[in-house]
ZAKE-758525 format. One record per residue (C-alpha): residue number from 1; residue in three letters; chain; x, y, z. Coordinates in pm, whole numbers. Example, Ala and Ser with C-alpha at 12.3 -4.5 7.8 and 13.67 -1.06 7.14 Angstrom:
! ZAKE-758525
<seq: 1 type: ALA mol: A xx: 1230 yy: -450 zz: 780> $
<seq: 2 type: SER mol: A xx: 1367 yy: -106 zz: 714> $
***
This chain:
! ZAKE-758525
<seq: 1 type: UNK mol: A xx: -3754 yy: -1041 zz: -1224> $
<seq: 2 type: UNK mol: A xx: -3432 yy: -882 zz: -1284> $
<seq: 3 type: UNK mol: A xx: -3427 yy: -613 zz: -1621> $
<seq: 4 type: UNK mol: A xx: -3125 yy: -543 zz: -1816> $
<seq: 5 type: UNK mol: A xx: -3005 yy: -207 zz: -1760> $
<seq: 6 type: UNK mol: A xx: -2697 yy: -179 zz: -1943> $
<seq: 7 type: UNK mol: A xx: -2437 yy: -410 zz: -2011> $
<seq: 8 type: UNK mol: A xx: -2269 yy: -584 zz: -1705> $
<seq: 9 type: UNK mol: A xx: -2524 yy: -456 zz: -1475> $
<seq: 10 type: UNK mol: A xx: -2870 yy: -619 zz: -1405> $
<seq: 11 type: UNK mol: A xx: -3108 yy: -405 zz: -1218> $
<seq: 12 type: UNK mol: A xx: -3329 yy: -604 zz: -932> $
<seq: 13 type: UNK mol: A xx: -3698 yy: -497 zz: -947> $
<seq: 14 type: UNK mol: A xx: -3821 yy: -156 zz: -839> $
<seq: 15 type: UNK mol: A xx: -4013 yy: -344 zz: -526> $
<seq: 16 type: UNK mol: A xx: -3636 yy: -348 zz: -360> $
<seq: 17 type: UNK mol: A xx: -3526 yy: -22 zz: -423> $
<seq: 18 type: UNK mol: A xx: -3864 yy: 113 zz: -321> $
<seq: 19 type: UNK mol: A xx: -3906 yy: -131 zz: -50> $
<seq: 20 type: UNK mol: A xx: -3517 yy: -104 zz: 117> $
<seq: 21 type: UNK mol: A xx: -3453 yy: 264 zz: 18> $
<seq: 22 type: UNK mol: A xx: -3751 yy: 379 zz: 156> $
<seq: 23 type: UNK mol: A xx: -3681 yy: 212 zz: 502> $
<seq: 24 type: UNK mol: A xx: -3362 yy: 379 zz: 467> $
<seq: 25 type: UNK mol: A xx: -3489 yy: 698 zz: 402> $
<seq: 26 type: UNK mol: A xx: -3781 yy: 683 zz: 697> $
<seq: 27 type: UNK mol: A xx: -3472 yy: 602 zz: 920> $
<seq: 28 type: UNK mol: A xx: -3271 yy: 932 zz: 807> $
<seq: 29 type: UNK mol: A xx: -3592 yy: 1106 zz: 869> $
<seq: 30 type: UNK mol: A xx: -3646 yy: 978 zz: 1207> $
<seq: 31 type: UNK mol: A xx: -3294 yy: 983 zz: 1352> $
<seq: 32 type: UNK mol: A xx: -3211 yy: 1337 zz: 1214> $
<seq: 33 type: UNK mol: A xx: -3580 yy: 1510 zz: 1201> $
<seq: 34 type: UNK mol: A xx: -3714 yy: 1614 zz: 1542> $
<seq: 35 type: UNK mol: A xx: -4047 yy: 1673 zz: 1491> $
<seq: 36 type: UNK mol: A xx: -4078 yy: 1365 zz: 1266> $
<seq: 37 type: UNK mol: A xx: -3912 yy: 1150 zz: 1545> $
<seq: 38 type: UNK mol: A xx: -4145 yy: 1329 zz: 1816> $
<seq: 39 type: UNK mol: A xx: -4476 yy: 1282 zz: 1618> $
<seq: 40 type: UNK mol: A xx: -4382 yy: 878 zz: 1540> $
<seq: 41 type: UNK mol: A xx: -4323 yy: 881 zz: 1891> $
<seq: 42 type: UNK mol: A xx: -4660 yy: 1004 zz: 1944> $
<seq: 43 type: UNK mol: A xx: -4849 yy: 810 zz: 1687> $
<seq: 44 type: UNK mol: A xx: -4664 yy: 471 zz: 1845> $
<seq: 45 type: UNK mol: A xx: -4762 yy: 523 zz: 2217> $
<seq: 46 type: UNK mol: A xx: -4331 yy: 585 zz: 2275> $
<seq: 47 type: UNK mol: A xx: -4175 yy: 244 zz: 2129> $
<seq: 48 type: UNK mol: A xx: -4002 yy: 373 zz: 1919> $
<seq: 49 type: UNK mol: A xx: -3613 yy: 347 zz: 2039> $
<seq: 50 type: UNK mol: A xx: -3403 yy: 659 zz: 2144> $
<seq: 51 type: UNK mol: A xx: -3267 yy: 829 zz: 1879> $
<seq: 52 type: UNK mol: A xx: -2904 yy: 712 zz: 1990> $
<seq: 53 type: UNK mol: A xx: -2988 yy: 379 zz: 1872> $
<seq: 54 type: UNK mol: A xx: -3149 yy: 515 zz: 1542> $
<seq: 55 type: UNK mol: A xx: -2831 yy: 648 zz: 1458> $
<seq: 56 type: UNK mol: A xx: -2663 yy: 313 zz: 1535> $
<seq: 57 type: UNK mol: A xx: -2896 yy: 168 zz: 1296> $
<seq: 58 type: UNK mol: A xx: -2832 yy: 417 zz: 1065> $
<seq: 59 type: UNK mol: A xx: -2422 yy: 348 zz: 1094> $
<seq: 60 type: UNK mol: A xx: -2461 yy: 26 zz: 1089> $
<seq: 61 type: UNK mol: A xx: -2683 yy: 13 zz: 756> $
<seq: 62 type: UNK mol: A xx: -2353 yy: 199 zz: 602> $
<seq: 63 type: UNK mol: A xx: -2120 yy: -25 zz: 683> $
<seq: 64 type: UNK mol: A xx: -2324 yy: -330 zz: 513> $
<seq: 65 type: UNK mol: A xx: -2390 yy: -112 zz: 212> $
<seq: 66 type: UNK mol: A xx: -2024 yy: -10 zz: 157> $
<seq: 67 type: UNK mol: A xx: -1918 yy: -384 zz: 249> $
<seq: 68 type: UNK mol: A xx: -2181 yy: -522 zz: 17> $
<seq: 69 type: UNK mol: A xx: -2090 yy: -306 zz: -252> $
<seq: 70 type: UNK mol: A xx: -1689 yy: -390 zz: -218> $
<seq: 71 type: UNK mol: A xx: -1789 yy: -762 zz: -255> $
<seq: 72 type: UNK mol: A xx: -1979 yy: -670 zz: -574> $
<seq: 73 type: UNK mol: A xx: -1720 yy: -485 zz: -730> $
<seq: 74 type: UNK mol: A xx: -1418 yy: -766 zz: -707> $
<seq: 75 type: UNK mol: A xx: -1726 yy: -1025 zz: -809> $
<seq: 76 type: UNK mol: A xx: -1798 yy: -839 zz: -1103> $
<seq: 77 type: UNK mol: A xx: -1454 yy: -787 zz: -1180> $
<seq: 78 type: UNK mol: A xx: -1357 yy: -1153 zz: -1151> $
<seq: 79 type: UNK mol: A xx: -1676 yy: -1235 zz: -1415> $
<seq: 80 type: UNK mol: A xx: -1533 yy: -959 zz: -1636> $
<seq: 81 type: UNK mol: A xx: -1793 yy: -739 zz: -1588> $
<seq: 82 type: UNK mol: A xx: -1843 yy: -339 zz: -1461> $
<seq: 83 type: UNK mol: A xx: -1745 yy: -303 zz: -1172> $
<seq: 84 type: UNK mol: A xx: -1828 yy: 44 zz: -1106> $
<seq: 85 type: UNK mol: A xx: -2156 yy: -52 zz: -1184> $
<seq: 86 type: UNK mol: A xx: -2191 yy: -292 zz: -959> $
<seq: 87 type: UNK mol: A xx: -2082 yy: -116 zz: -652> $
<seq: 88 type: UNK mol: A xx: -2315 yy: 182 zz: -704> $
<seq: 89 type: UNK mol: A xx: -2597 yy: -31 zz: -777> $
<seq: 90 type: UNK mol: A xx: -2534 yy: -242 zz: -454> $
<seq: 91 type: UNK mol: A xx: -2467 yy: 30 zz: -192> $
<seq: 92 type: UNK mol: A xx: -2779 yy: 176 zz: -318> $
<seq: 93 type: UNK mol: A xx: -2997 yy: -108 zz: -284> $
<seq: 94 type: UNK mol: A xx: -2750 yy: -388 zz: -110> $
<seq: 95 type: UNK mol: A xx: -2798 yy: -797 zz: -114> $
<seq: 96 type: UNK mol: A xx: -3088 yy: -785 zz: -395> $
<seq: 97 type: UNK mol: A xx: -2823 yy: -640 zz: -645> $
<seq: 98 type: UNK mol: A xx: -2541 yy: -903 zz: -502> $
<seq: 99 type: UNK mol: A xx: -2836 yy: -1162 zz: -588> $
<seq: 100 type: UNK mol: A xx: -2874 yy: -1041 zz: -937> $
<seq: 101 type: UNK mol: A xx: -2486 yy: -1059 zz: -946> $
<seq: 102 type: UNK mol: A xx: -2471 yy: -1361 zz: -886> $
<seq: 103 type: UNK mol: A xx: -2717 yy: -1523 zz: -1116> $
<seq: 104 type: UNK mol: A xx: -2557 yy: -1285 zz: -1393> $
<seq: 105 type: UNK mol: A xx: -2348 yy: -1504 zz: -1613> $
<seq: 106 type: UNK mol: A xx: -1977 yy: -1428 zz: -1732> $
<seq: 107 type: UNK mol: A xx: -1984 yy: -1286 zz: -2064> $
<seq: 108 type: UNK mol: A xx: -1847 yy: -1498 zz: -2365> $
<seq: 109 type: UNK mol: A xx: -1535 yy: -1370 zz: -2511> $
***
């Protein structure tokens, strides 16, 4: 499930990045893109909520991702690991990377 990227980091599987990115990036579309937020309007008979509370979402997602990726940098760094790593790989994807933390082992010295 999870591939070795370089040492100290495991990368989850594409699905997640693919899968939680791309939600991210339909949301950035939506909240910040007019027409696209007019036309998904459109095509869902208006439920789609006000754009206030799309950038809410939006905030909100950013605040997990940089909270997510501060708890994977002082995990990696207390299993000896990267933690730069870590913390880019998390904000970018979020809780499948703090998974693949924490089924990654401490290295042997």
């Amino acid at each position: 499930m999870a591939k070795a990227k370089r040492p100290g980091v495991v990368r989850p599987s594409l699905f997640w990045f693919l899968l939680l990115d791309g939600g991210i990036v339909v949301l950035v579309r939506l909240a910040f893109n007019r027409p696209a937020y007019d036309r998904a309007l459109e095509v869902s008979g208006n439920r789609l909520p006000p754009k206030e509370v799309l950038y809410s979402l939006l905030a909100a997602t950013a605040v997990i991702h940089v909270g997510e990726a501060l708890a994977a940098g002082r995990m990696a760094r207390r299993r000896g690991l990267t933690p730069n790593g870590w913390r880019l790989q998390t904000f970018i994807v979020g809780f499948p990377s703090l998974r693949a933390l924490r089924r990654t082992a401490q290295p042997r010295a």
